[in-house]
Wavefront OBJ file of the C-alpha trace (Angstrom):
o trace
v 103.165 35.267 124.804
v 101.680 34.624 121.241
v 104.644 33.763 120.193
v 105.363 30.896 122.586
v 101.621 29.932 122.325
v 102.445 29.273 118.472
v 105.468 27.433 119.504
v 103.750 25.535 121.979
v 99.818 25.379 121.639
v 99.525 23.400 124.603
v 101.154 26.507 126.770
v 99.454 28.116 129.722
v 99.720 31.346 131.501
v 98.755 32.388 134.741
v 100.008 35.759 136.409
v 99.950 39.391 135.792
v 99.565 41.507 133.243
v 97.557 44.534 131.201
v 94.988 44.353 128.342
v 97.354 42.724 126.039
v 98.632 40.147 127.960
v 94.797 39.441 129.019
v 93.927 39.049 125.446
v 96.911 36.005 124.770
v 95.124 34.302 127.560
v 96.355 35.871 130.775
v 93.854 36.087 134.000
v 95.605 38.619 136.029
v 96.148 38.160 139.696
v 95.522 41.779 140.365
v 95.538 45.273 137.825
v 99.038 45.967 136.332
v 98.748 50.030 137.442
v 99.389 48.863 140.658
v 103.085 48.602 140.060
v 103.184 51.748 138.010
v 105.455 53.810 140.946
v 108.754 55.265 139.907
v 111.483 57.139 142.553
v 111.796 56.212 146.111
v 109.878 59.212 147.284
v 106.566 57.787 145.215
v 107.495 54.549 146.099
v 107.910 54.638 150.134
v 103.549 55.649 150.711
v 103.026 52.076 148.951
v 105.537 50.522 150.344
v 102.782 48.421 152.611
v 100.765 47.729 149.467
v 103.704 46.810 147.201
v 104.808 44.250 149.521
v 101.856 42.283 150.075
v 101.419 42.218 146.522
v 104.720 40.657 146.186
v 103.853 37.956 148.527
v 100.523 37.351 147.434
v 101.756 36.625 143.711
v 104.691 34.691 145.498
v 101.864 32.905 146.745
v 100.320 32.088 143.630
v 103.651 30.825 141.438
v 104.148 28.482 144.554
v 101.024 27.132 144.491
v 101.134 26.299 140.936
v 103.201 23.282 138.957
v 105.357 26.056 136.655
v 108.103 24.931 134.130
v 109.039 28.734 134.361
v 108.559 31.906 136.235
v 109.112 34.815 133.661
v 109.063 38.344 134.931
v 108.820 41.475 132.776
v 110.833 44.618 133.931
v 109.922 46.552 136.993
v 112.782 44.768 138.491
v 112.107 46.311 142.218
v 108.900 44.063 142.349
v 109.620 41.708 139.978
v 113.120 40.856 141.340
v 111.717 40.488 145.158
v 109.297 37.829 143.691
v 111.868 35.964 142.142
v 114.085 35.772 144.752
v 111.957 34.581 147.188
v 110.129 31.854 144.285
v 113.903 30.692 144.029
v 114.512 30.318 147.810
v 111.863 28.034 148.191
v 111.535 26.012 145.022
v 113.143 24.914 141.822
v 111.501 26.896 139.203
v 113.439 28.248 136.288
v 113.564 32.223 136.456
v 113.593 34.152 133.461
v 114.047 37.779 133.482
v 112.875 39.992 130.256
v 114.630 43.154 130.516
v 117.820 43.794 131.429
v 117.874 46.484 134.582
v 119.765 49.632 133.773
v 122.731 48.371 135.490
v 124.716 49.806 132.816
v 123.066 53.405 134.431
v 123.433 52.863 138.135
v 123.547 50.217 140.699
v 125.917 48.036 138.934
v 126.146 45.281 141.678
v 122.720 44.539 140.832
v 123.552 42.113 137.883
v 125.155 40.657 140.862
v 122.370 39.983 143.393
v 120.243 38.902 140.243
v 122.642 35.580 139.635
v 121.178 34.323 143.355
v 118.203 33.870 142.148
v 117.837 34.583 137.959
v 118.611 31.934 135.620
v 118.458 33.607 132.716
v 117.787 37.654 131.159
v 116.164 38.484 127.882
v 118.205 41.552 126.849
v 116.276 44.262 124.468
v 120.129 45.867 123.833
v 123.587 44.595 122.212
v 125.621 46.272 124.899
v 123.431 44.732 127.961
v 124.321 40.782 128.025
v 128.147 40.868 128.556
v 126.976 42.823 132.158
v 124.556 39.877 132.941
v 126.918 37.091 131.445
v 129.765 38.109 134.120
v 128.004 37.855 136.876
v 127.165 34.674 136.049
v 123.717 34.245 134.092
v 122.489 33.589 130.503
v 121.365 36.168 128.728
v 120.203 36.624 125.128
v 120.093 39.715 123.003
v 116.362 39.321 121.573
v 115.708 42.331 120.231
v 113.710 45.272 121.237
v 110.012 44.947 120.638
v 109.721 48.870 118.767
v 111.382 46.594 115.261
v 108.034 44.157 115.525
v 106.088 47.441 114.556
v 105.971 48.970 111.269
v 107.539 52.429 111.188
v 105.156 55.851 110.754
v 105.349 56.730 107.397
v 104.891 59.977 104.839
v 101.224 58.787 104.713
v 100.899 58.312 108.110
v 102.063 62.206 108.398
v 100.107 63.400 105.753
v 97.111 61.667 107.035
v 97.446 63.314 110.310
v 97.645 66.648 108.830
v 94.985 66.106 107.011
v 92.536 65.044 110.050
v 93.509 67.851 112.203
v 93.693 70.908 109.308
v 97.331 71.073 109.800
v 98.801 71.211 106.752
v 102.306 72.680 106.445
v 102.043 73.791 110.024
v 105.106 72.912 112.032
v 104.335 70.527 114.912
v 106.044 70.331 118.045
v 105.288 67.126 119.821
v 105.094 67.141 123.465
v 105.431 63.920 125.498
v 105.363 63.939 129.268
v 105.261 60.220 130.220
v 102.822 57.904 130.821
v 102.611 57.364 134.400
v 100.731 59.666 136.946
v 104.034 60.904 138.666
v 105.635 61.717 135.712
v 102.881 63.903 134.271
v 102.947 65.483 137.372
v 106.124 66.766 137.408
v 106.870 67.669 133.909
v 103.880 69.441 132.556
v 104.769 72.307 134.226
v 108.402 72.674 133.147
v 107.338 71.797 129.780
v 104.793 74.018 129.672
v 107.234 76.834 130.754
v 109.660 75.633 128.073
v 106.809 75.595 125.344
v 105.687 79.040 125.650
v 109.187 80.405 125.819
v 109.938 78.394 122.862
v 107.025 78.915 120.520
v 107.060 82.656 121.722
v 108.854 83.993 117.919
v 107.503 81.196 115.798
v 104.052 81.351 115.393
v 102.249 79.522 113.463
v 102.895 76.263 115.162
v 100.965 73.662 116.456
v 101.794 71.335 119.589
v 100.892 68.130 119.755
v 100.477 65.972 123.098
v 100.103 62.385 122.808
v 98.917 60.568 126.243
v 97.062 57.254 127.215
v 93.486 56.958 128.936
v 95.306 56.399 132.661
v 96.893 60.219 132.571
v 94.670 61.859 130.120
v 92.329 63.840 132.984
v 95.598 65.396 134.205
v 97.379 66.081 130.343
v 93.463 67.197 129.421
v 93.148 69.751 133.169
v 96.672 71.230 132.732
v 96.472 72.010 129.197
v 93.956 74.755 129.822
v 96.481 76.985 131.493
v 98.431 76.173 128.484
v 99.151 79.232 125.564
v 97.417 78.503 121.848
v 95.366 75.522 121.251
v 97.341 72.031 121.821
v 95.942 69.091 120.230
v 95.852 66.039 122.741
v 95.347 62.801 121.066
v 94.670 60.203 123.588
v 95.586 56.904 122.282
v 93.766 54.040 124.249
v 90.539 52.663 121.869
v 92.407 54.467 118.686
v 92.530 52.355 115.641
v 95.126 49.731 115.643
v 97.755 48.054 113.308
v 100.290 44.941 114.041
v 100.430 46.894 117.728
v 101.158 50.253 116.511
v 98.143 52.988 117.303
v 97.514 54.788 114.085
v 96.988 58.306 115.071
v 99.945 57.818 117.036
v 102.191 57.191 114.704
v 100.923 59.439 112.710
v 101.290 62.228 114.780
v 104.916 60.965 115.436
v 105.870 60.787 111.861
v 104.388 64.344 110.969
v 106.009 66.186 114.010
v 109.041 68.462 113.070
v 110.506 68.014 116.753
v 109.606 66.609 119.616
v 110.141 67.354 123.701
v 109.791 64.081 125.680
v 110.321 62.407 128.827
v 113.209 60.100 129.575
v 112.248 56.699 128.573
v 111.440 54.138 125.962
v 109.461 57.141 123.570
v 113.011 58.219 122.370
v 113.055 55.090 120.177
v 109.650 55.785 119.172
v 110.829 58.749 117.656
v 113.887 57.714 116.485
v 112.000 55.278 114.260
v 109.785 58.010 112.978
v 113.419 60.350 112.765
v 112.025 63.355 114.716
v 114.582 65.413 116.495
v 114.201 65.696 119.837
v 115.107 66.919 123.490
v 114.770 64.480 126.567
v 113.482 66.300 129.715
v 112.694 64.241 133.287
v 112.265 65.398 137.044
v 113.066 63.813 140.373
v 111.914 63.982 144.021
v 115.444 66.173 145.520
v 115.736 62.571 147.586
v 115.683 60.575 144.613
v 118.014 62.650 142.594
v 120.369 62.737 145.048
v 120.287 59.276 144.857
v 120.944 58.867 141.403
v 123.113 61.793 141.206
v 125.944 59.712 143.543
v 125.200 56.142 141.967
v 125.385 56.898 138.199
v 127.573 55.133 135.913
v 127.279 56.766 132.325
v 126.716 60.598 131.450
v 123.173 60.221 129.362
v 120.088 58.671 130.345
v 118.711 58.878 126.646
v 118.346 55.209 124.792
v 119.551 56.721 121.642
v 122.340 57.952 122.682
v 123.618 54.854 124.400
v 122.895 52.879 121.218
v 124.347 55.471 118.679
v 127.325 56.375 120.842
v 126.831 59.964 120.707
v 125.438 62.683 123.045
v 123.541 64.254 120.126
v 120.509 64.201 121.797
v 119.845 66.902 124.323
v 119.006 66.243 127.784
v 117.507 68.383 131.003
v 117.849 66.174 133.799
v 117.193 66.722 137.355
v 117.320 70.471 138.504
v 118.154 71.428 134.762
v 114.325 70.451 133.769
v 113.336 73.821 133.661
v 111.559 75.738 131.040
v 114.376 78.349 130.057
v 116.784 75.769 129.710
v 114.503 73.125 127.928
v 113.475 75.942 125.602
v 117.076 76.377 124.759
v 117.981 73.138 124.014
v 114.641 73.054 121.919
v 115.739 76.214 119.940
v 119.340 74.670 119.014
v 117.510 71.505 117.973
v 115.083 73.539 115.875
v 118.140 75.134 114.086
v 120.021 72.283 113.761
v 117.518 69.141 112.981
v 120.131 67.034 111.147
v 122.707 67.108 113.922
v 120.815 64.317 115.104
v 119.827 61.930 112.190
v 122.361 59.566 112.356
v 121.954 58.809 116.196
v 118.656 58.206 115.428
v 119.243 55.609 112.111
v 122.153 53.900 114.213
v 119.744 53.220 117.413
v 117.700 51.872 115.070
v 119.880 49.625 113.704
v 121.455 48.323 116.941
v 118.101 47.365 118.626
v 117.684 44.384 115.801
v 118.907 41.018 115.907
v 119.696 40.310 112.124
v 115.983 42.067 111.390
v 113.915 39.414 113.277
v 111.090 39.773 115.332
v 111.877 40.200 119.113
v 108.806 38.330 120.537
v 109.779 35.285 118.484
v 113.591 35.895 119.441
v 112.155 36.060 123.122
v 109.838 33.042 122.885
v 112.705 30.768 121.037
v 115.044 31.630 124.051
v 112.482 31.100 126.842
v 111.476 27.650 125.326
v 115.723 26.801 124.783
v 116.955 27.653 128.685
v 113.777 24.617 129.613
v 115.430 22.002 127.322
v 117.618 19.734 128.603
v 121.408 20.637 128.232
l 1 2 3 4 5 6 7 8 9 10 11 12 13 14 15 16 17 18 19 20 21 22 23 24 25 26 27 28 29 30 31 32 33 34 35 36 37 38 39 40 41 42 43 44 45 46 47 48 49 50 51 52 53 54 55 56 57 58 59 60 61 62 63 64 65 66 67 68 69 70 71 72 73 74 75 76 77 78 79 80 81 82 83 84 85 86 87 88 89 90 91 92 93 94 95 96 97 98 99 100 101 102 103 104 105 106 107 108 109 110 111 112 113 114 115 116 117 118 119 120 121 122 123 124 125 126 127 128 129 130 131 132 133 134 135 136 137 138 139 140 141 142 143 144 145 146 147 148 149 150 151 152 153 154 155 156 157 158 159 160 161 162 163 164 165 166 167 168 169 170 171 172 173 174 175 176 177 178 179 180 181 182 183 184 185 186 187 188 189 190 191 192 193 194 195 196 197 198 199 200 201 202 203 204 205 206 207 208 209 210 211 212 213 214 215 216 217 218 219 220 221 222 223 224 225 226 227 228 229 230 231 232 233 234 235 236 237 238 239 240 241 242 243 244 245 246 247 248 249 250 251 252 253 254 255 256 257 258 259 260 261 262 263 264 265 266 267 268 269 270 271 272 273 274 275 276 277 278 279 280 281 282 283 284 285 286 287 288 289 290 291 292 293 294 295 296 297 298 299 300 301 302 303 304 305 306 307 308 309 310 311 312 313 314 315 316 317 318 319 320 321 322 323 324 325 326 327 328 329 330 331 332 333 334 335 336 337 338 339 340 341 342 343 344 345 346 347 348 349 350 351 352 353 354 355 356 357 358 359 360 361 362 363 364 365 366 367 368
């Protein structure tokens, strides 16, 4: 958004979108939590809820003169809305993210060329997917290379503010949405005390946002030692990167996190890690019998590896987390090189993504 405002001052923007997007000059239509719901099981009580919000913003692009509708991930709402904007009008769709069709549900790439014009993708190996069923789509870059990497400062900085020292840190991430939280403190917590059980000192680490933080802050008490929980909504800020964050990212020896985007996070601060993520039994079953590739993990798709241990499913339990945690401990630089080459393979010739993403956007409304 700031980037196409710069590109194109007179540029407005109506729909919906978080404190960020509110602050380039967005007046959301409703809050963004509202589509936070992951797995069909979490999904199917706000069913009702979801769908009128789908036709309410439906609604509201209709009603308005657009050049272009762009949606931004959460492709089960944002996908609906676009497909039934395209049924009844002429607006240019533009979809930024590329659904994990290289994961699961393949066919989807299909079902998106009825009604998508074009995909921003944030990796190299995403577009030829989109491009064969039949849309444009643009390797842009993923938004983690717009932020500056944490640092030996950062690290020692961190240290410093919390007495740490040489203390080895084990950082403990368990998502960022309600549901998530839910279901993983507990195995993590399991995993954590087996781990830490026969290294003492060491000091865990659990990084959360303000919309989780009551359940990260309630569960930690049953929790063994004295975890540090930095929560980082209204922390100190630089070109989008919270500093105590990043600090705490670049001063952790190893990390245990949820499936997701954080892997990249800590790839760019080079902190081992083991990915760990839970599933309603209906919703793993569900994945279990549609998945396409062996590895959920980010950096492992990028680097081409499987160096980076995963307990998915019924194998996110604390005894075997706290194994894979142990061989990690032992073996840190096993991993290094997945990390540098995910790194590398999320750039487009080192530019900035939200420029890369704006430039496309403002190229599919020119006239061929």
């Amino acid at each position: 958004m700031h980037n196409l405002h710069t590109l194109r001052p007179d540029i407005v923007f109506e729909g919906i979108g978080g404190q960020a997007m509110q602050q380039n000059g967005l007046k959301s239509l409703f809050p963004m939590h509202e589509l936070s719901v992951v797995g069909l099981t979490e999904v199917i009580p706000k069913y009702r809820a979801l769908r009128r919000r789908v036709h309410q913003t439906v609604a509201a692009v209709l009603a308005g003169q657009f050049d272009a509708l762009v949606t931004i991930d959460s492709p089960d709402f944002c996908l609906r809305v676009t497909k039934l904007v395209k049924a009844a009008s002429n607006i240019r769709t533009v979809h930024y993210v590329v659904p994990s069709v290289w994961a699961w549900r393949p066919k989807r790439a299909q079902k998106m060329a009825h009604c998508v014009d074009q995909v921003l993708a944030l990796f190299p190996f995403e577009p030829p997917y989109m491009e064969a069923a039949g849309m444009r789509c643009d390797f842009v870059g993923h938004p983690l290379i717009s932020k500056s990497k944490p640092t030996y400062a950062d690290a020692r900085k961190f240290r410093n503010q919390y007495g740490l020292r040489d203390t080895p840190i084990l950082l403990v991430l368990p998502g960022s949405r309600r549901t998530e939280v839910q279901k993983l403190m507990k195995p993590f917590r399991e995993a954590v005390d087996i781990f830490c059980r026969d290294k003492l000192p060491i000091q865990i680490v659990i990084p959360t946002v303000s919309t989780v933080s009551d359940l990260v802050r309630e569960d930690i008490s049953n929790w063994s030692g004295d975890p540090i929980v930095i929560e980082t909504s209204g922390s100190a800020v630089a070109d989008g990167v919270d500093i105590v964050k990043r600090g705490g990212f670049a001063a952790a020896n190893i990390a245990l996190a949820a499936s997701g985007t954080v892997s990249l996070e800590l790839a760019a601060a080079r902190t081992p890690m083991v990915i760990g993520y839970r599933f309603s039994w209906l919703t793993w079953q569900f994945i279990k019998h549609m998945a396409i590739t062996d590895t959920a993990t980010l950096v492992n798709l990028l680097s081409d590896t499987r160096d980076i241990p995963e307990c998915l499913g019924p194998m996110c339990r604390g005894d075997m987390i706290a194994k894979k945690l142990n061989h990690v401990w032992l073996n840190p630089e096993t991993q290094i090189h997945a990390l540098e080459t995910a790194m590398i393979r999320i750039s487009v010739n080192g530019g900035d993504p939200g420029l890369q993403a704006a430039k496309a956007v403002l190229d599919g409304l020119s006239p061929s």
